[in-house]
N, C-alpha and C positions, 0 to 999 in steps of 0.2 A: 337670853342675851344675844345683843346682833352678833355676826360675826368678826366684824370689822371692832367691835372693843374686846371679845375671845380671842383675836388675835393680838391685840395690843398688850392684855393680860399675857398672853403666853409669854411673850418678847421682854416686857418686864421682869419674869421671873426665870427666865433663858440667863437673862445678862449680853451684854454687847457681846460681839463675835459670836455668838454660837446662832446655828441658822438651821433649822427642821428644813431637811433636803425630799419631804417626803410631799402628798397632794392631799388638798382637801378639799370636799363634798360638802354641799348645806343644804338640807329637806333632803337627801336621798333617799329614793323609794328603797325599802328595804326588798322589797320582793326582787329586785335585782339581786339580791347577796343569800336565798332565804333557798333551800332545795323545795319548798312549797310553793313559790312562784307568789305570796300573796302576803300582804302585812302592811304598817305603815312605814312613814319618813323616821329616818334619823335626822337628829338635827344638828349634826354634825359628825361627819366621817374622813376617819385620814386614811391613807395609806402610805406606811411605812419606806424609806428607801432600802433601808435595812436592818439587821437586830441594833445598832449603834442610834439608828435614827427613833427607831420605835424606844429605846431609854430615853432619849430624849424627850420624848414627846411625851411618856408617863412622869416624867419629873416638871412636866410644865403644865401638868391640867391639877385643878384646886382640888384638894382633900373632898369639897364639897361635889363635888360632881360625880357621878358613875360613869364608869370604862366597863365598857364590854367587848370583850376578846371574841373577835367573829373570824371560823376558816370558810370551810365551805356553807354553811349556814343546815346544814345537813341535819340538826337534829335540836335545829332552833325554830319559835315559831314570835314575830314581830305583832302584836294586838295593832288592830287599825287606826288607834291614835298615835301609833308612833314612839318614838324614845326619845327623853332627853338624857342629856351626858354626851360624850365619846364613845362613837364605836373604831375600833383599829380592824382594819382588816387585812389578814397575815396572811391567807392563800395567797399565793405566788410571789411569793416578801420573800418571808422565813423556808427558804428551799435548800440550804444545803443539805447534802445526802451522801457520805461517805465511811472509807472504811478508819477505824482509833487503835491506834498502838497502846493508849496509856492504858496500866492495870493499877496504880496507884491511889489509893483509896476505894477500890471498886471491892465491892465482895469476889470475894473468891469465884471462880467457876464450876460446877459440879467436876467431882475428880472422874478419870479416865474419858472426860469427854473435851475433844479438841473445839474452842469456839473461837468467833470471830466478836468485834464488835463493830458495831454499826451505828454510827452519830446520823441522826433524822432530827432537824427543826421541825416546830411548830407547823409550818404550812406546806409541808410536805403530804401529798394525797396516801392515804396510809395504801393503797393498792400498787403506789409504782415503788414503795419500801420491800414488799412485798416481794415486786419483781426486781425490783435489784439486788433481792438476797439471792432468788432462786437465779439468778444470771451469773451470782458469784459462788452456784456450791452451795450456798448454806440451807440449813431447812429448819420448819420451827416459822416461819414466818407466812405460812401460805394464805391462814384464815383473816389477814388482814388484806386481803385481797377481795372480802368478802363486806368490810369496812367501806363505805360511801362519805367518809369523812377524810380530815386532814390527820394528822401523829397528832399536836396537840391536843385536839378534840377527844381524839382516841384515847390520849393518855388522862384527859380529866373526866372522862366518862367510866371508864378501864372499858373498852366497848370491847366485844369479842363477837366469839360464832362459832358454830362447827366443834365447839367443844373446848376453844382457847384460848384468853382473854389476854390483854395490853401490856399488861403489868407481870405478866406471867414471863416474860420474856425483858422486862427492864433492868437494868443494873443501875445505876443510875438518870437522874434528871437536871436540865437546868431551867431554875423560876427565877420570872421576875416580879418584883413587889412592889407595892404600890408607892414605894420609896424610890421606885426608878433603882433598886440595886437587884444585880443577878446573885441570883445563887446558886451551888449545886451540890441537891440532894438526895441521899441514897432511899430505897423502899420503906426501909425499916423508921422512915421519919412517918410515916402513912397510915391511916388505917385505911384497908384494904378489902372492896367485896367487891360481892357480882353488882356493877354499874355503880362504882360508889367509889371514892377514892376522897379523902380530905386526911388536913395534916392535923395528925396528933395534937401540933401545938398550935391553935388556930389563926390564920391571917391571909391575908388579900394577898393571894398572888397566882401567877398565872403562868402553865407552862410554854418555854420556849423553846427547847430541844430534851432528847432525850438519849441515853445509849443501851442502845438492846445487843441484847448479847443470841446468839445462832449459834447451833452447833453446822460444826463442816459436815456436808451431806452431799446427795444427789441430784445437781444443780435439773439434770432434765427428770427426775423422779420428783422435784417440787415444782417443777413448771407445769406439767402434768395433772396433779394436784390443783394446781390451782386452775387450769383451763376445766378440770371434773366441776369445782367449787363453783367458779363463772356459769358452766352450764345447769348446774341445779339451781344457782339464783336466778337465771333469767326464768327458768321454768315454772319458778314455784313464788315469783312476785312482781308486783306489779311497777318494772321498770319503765314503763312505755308513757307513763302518766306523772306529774309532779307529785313528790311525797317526801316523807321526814323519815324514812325507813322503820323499824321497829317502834311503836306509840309509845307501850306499856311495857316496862319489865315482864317476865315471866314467873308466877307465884312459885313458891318450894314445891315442888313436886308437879306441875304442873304446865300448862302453854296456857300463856294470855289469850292467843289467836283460838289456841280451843274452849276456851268460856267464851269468848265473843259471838263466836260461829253457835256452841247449843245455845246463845239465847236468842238466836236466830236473827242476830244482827250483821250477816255480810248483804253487802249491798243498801244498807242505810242511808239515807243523805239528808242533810242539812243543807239546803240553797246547791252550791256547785262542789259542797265536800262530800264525800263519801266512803262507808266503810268498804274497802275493797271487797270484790268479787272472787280475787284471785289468792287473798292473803286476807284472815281477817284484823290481824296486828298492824294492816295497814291502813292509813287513811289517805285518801289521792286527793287530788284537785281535779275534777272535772273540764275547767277551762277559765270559771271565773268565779272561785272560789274565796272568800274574803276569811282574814283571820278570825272574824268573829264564825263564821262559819264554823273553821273547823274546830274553834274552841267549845262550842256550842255541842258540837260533834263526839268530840274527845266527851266535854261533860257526860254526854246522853249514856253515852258507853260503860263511862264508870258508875253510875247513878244505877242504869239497868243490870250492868254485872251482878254489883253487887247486892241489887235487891232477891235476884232471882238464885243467886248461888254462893251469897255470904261470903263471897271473895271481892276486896278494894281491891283493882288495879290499881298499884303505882306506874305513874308515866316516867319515861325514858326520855321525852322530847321536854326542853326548856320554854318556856313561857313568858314574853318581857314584854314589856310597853303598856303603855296605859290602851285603858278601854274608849271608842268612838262612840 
């Protein structure tokens, strides 16, 4: 569809007065929005003025179409023919970040521990959540500093590290649905595991904020912590290079990075992707690495795992667009 009749379609089902305050993008290379540096065009991209603009704009695209919710693109990967549909993209949109007096419908808090809460949108970098707990005393929040994504991301991943995951720290959320209406829901609508989170009762929607709850702690003993966490990631991965952070889950009882390495796949490459040298859970880009590359890549990985040691890796990084 051109865009000049996507737009007209939007406006008609807007209604007069109402005006999307927000920008849009048409063929944008994804590899600008993608922590891989490499993928095709969207064929259509907004971005949001604010959570009021971005309702809008989900109540004006066709049932027919797909939206894809993109923050940092951190643990997305775009196929070289690109996407159709709507991508939004909420990094530096969806940024409020402060402290919530309401306890009103919130579960309880564990007894004898004094907490705070803390309201993060969607396109908040879950690392400066992080440090805005440990600026205000709180702790409980440090291993999202160890997170290379946005809160939303984080929260429909449940992403974690260091021992302690997204949802571990959630009291409530608010989503919005493909009806363009928000809601706000507590854990217990969820089922909940390691890198898994969908609702019980199932349907299209997408998180836009969330409130985590901190206990009151040792504002310079969690900053501390997290400059420890910083220097053991730069140490033991490969920041220096484009990547999508952790590939594959890690099996029950075991490290993905360690079946990759004994089947003596670090340093693998497909054209300009490759399995890190320095991490083998990781896959970088070289320089001029194309998505098919490293899907090619990713393939090779799980093909070889598990022929040689009867363990599937499941991937952790999302996979969208058609094939070139």
């Amino acid at each position: 569809m051109r865009h000049d009749a996507w737009m007209s379609d939007i406006d008609a089902t807007l209604g007069a007065g109402s005006v999307l305050r927000g920008r849009f993008l048409y063929n944008e290379p994804m590899s600008r929005h993608v922590s891989w540096r490499a993928g095709g065009p969207a064929q259509r991209v907004y971005i949001p003025a604010d959570l009021e603009d971005l309702v809008w704009l989900v109540r004006s695209v066709s049932s027919r179409e797909d939206i894809h919710m993109v923050g940092l693109g951190s643990n997305l990967l775009v196929r070289d023919g690109g996407i159709s549909g709507v991508v939004i993209l909420l990094h530096g949109v969806l940024g409020k970040l402060a402290f919530e007096s309401r306890t009103h419908g919130l579960p309880p808090a564990p007894p004898g521990i004094e907490t705070a809460l803390v309201y993060a949108e969607a396109g908040v970098p879950a690392p400066k959540l992080a440090r805005f707990a440990a600026r205000h005393d709180l702790a409980g929040a440090e291993f999202l500093a160890g997170i290379p994504g946005t809160v939303g991301g984080a929260m429909a991943m449940n992403a974690g590290c260091y021992g302690s995951q997204t949802w571990d720290r959630l009291a409530q959320v608010r989503t919005l649905d493909r009806q363009g209406r928000l809601n706000e829901r507590l854990p217990d609508e969820y089922v909940i595991g390691y890198r898994h989170v969908a609702l019980k009762d199932p349907r299209q929607e997408w998180f836009v904020g969330g409130w985590f709850r901190f206990a009151r702690g040792d504002g310079a003993a969690a900053r501390e912590k997290i400059r420890v966490l910083l220097r053991t990631r730069i140490a033991s991965q490969p920041l220096g290079l484009p990547n999508a952070g952790s590939v594959f889950r890690n099996p029950p009882g075991d490290h993905a990075a360690r079946l990759i390495e004994s089947c003596g796949l670090k340093g693998w490459r497909v054209g300009d992707a490759q399995v890190s040298e320095k991490h083998a859970n990781f896959i970088v880009n070289l320089g001029n690495a194309t998505a098919t590359d490293i899907e090619r890549l990713i393939e090779h990985v799980e093909d070889t795992v598990e022929a040689r040691t009867n363990v599937r890796l499941v991937r952790e990084v999302r996979i969208i667009g058609e094939r070139k």
